[in-house]
N, C-alpha and C positions, 0 to 999 in steps of 0.2 A: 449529589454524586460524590463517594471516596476521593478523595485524592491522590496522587502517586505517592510512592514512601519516599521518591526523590526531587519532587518538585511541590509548584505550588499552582493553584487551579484560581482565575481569575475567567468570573463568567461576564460575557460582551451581553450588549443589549438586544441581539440575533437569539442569543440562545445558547450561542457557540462559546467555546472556551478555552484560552491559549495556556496552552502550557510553561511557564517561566522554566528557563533554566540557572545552570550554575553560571560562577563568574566570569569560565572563560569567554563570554559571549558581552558585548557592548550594551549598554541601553538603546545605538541604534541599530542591532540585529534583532530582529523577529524571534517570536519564541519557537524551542523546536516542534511544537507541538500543535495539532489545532484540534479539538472538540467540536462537533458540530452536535446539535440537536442532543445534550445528553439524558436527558427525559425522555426520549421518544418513546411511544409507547409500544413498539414495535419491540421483538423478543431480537431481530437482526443484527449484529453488530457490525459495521461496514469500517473494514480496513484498508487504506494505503498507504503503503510500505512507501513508494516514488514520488510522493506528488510535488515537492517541492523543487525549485532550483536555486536555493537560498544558500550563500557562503558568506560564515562571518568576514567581519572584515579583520579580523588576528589570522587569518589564512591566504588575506591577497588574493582573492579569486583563484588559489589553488595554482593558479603559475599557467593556468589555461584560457583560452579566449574567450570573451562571450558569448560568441556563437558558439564554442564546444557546446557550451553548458544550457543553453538552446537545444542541442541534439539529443537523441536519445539516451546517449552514453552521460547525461546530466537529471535525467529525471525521467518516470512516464508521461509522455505526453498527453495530453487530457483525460489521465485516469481520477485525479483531484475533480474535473467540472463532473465526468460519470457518478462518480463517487459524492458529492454535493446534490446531485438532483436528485439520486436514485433515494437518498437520507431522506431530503424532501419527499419522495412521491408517496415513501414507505411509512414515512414519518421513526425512520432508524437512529438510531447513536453510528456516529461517525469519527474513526478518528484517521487524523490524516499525517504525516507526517511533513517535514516545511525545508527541510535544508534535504542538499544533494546528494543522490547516492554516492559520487565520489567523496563528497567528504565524511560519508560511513552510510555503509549499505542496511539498512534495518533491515533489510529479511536474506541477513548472511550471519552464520552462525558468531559470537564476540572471538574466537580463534580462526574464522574463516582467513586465508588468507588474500581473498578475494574484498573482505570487508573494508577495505580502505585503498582502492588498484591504485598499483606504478602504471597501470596502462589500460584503456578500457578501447576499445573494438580500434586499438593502432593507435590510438593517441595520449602521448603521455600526459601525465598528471603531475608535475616537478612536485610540489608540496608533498605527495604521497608518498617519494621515491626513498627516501629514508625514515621512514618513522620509531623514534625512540620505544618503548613501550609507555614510558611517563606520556605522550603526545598520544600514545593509541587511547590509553587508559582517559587521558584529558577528555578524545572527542565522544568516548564511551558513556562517560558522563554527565555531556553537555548534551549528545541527541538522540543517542542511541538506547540507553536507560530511558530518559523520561518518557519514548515514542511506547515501548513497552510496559513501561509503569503505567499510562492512562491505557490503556489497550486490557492490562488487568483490573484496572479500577474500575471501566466500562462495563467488563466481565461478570464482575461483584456484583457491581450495580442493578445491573438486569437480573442478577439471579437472585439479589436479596429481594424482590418485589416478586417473588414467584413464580419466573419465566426462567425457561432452558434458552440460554444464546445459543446463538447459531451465526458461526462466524464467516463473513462472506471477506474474500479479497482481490482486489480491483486493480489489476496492472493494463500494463499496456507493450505493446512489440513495433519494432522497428519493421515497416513491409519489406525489408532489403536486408540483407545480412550477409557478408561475404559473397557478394556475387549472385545470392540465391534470392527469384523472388519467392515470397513466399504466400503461396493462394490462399490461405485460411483469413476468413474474418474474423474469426474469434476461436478462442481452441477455451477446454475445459481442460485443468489443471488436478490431479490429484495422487495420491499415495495410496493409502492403506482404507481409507473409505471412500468406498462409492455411492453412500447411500445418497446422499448432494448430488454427485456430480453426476452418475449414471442416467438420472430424470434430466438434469439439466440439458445432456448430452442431446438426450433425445427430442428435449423440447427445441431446442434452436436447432436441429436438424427437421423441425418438420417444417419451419421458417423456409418458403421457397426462395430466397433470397441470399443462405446464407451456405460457405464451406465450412466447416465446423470441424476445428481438432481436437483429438482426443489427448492428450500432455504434447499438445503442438501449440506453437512451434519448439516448445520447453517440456521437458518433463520434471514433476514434480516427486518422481521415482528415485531421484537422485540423491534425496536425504540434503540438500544444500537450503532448501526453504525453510528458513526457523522461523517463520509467523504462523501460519497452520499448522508447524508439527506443534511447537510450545506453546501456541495459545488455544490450539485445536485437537491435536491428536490428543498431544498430552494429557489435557484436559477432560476429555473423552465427550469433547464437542462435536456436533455435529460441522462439520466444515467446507468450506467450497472456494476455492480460487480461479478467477477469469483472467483469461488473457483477450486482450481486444486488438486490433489492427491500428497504428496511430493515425493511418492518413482517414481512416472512417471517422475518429473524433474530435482531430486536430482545431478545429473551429466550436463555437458553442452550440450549432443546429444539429452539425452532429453529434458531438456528448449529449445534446441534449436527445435527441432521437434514440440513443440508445440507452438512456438511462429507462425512457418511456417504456423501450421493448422490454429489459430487463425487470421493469415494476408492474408489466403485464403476465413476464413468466413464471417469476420467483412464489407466487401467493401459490401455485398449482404444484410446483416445484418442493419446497415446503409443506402440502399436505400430503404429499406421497410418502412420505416419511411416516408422519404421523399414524 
């Protein structure tokens, strides 16, 4: 597999692959990046942008508690186990990201001014509340670059063996949000193509089990998602973004239960395309 043009690719005895970053980062922080499976023989490339709740330790835990960083406003919560099985079931390339959305949101555009919050659903973020541009630029470098570098390296990869990617992305939703609960299990996510999502739609809606939204409880309409527009639309990849319900995955039986459903829909899903 290429390597990013901004890091360096060191494969584990799994399969999987950590991404090293720059210096601002300790020998005892994690890298920002993880590689699962980059061989897979599958054409699928499975993204998540949340999965981590990882903060160097040059940031002090960001000035927030660790339980913030527990909550959702610190990561998707079990969209990383969904996202690890469903690789396995598919036998996909996975790439995950490892450090916290507050300390840089990888699927906010690098100008977003959301990309680094003073405040995420009421609760502040001390470390974000002034950021230099040399410090935005620092964290752009250190996790935000490299998550996208191996996401395009992935890209390559698949395509120089012959195969069309097809890129799927794996979030997750808080069941509560301001008061509101919110009934969906799972909503499909999208923009400007529905050739993904339309099938998808329709397959977990024949699921007697399941409320299914359509860019709920988020829309994808809003142009703020840069991993499917840049490594999808732009692309002129076929593409597809899920949102899942966190208390359905929050434990391993259920990421694991719905990684299962997911690796039963997707192969049907997939040839209606075709």
């Amino acid at each position: 597999m290429p390597e990013p043009v901004t890091a360096t690719g060191i494969y584990d005895k799994q399969g999987g692959m950590d991404i090293a970053a720059p210096s601002f980062l300790s020998a005892a922080d994690p890298a920002p990046v993880r590689v699962i499976n980059p061989d897979g023989a599958s054409p699928l490339l499975l993204v998540c942008d949340h999965a981590g709740k990882a903060v160097p330790a040059a940031l002090h835990g960001l000035g927030v508690e660790p339980a913030d960083l527990d909550r959702h406003i610190g990561w998707d919560i079990g969209a990383a186990a969904v996202t690890e099985e469903l690789a396995r079931r598919l036998d996909a390339t996975a790439v995950l990201s490892v450090y916290s959305r507050l300390v840089v949101d990888c699927n906010r555009w690098p100008d977003s001014p959301t990309l680094m919050p003073a405040i995420s659903d009421g609760t502040p973020v001390p470390a974000n509340a002034v950021l230099s541009e040399s410090a935005r630029i620092q964290r752009l470098e250190a996790f935000y670059h490299p998550y996208h570098d191996a996401i395009s390296a992935a890209r390559q990869h698949i395509a120089a063996r012959g195969q069309s990617p097809v890129l799927i992305s794996i979030h997750s939703f808080t069941p509560q949000m301001n008061g509101f609960r919110r009934p969906w299990h799972v909503g499909v996510l999208w923009n400007r193509d529905g050739g993904l999502a339309l099938p998808m739609l329709e397959a977990l809606r024949a699921e007697p089990d399941l409320v299914v939204g359509d860019n709920e409880p988020y829309s994808a309409r809003t142009g703020t998602d840069f991993t499917i527009i840049h490594h999808g639309e732009k692309a002129g990849l076929p593409v597809l973004m899920l949102e899942i319900r966190q208390d359905l995955i929050a434990d391993a039986a259920g990421a694991g239960a719905w990684a299962e459903r997911l690796a039963r829909l997707l192969p049907a899903v997939l040839a209606s395309r075709a």
